[in-house]
C-alpha positions in Angstrom: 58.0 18.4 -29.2 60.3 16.9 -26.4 58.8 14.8 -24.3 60.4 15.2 -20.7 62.5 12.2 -19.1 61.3 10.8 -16.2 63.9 9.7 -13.7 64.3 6.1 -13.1 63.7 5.8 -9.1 60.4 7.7 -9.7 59.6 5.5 -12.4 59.8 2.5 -10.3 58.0 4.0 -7.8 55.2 4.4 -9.6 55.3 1.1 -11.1 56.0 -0.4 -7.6 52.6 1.6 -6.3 50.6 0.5 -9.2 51.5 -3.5 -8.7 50.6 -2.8 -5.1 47.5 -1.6 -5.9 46.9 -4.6 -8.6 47.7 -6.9 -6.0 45.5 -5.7 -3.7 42.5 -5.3 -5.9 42.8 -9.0 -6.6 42.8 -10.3 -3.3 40.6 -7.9 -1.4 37.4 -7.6 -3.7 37.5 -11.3 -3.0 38.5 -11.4 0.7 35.4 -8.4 1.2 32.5 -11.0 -0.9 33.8 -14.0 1.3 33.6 -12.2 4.4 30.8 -9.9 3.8 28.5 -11.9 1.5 26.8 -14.6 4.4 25.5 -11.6 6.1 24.3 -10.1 3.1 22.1 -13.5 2.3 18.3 -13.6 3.1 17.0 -16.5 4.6 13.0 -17.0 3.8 10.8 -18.9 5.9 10.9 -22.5 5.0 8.9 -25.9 4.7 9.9 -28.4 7.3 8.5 -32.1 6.5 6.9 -33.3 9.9 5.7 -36.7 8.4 4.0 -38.5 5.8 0.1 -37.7 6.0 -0.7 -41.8 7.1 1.1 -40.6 10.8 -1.6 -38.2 11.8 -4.7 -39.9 13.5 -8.2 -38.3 12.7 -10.0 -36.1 15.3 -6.5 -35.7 17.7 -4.2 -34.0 18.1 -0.2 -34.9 17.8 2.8 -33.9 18.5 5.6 -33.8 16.0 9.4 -32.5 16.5 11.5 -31.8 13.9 14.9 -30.2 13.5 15.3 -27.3 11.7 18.7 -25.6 10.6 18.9 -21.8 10.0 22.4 -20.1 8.8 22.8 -16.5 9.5 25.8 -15.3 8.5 28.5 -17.8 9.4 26.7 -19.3 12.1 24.6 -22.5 11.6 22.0 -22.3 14.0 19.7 -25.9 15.0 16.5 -25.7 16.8 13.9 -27.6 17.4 10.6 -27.0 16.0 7.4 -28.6 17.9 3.7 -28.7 16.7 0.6 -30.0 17.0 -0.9 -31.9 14.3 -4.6 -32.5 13.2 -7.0 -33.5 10.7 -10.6 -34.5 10.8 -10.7 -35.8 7.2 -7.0 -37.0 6.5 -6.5 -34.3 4.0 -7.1 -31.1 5.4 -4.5 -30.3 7.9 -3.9 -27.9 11.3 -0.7 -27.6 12.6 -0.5 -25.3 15.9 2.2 -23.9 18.2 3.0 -25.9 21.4 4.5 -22.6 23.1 1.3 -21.4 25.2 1.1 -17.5 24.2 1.5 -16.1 27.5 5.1 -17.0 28.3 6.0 -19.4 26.0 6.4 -22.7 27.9 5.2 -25.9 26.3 1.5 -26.7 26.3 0.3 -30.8 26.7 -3.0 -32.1 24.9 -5.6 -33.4 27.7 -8.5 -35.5 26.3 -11.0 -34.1 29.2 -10.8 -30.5 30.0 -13.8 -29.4 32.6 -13.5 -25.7 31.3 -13.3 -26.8 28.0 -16.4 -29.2 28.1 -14.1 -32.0 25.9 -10.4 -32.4 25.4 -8.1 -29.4 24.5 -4.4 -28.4 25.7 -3.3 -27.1 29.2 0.0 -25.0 30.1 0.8 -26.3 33.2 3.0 -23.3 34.0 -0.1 -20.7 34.7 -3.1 -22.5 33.9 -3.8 -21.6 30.6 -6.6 -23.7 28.8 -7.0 -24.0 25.3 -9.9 -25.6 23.2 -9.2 -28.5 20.8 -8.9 -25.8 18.1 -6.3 -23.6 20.1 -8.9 -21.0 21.4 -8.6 -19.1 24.5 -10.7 -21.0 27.3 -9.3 -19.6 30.8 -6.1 -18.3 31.8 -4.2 -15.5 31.2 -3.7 -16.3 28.2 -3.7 -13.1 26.2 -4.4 -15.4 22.0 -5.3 -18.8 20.6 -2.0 -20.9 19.5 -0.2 -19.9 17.1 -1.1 -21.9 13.5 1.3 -22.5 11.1 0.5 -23.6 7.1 0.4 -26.3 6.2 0.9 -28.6 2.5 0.9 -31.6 1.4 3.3 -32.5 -1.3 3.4 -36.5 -2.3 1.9 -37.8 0.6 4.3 -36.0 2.7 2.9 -33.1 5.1 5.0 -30.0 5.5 4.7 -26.9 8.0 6.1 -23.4 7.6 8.1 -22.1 10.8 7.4 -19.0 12.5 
């Protein structure tokens, strides 16, 4: 049996191509993962410490801030995350929104609300009135605020984000 001769410029052709193609396997698998993989990533709703459980008086509410960063994709995103705080026995916790559920501006606690015979939280923007607990008292206000969980992990209180 005679094996046929392959000419020498095809021969380097083909090993030309196939060190091309070697080449380019090793550095674009990678190059795809670095610049595909971010996007691919799930981010899960996280805990955001808001204070140590000692902060929060009994029987009112308060307002916390914290900053929370988010990365999707490449971009680090930071926003701010406000709620209302409150306890009645220094162990059970309610955290609500402070975005009013009509338009989303920023609701204020009053400590004497006529409509709500007692204190509660006003939106100033459209007159929305909320109970103490969040519940709809006038306004066209169309649900209660928001509530987010709440835990308590060695003395430290934590709220999960929207």
């Amino acid at each position: 049996m005679v094996i046929p001769r392959m000419p020498r410029r095809e021969f380097l052709a083909r090993m030309v191509g196939a060190a091309t193609g070697a080449i380019a396997a090793l550095l674009g698998i990678p190059a795809a993962v670095f610049v595909i993989g971010p996007s691919q990533q799930r981010t899960s709703s996280d805990w955001v410490p808001v204070g140590p459980i000692e902060e929060f008086p009994l029987d009112m509410p308060k307002l916390v801030n914290a900053t929370v960063s988010k990365q999707r994709g490449w971009v680090v995103e930071e926003q701010e995350l406000s709620v209302f705080v409150s306890t009645a026995d220094g162990s059970d916790f309610v955290a609500m929104s402070d975005k009013c559920t009509h338009l989303a501006c920023r609701v204020r606690y009053v400590e004497e609300i006529e409509e709500a015979d007692g204190p509660g939280f006003f939106c100033p923007c459209h007159n929305g009135i909320f109970d103490a607990d969040g519940g709809i008292v006038g306004g066209p206000i169309p649900r209660p605020l928001d509530r987010l969980d709440t835990k308590v992990e060695e003395g430290q209180l934590f709220v999960r984000e929207l």
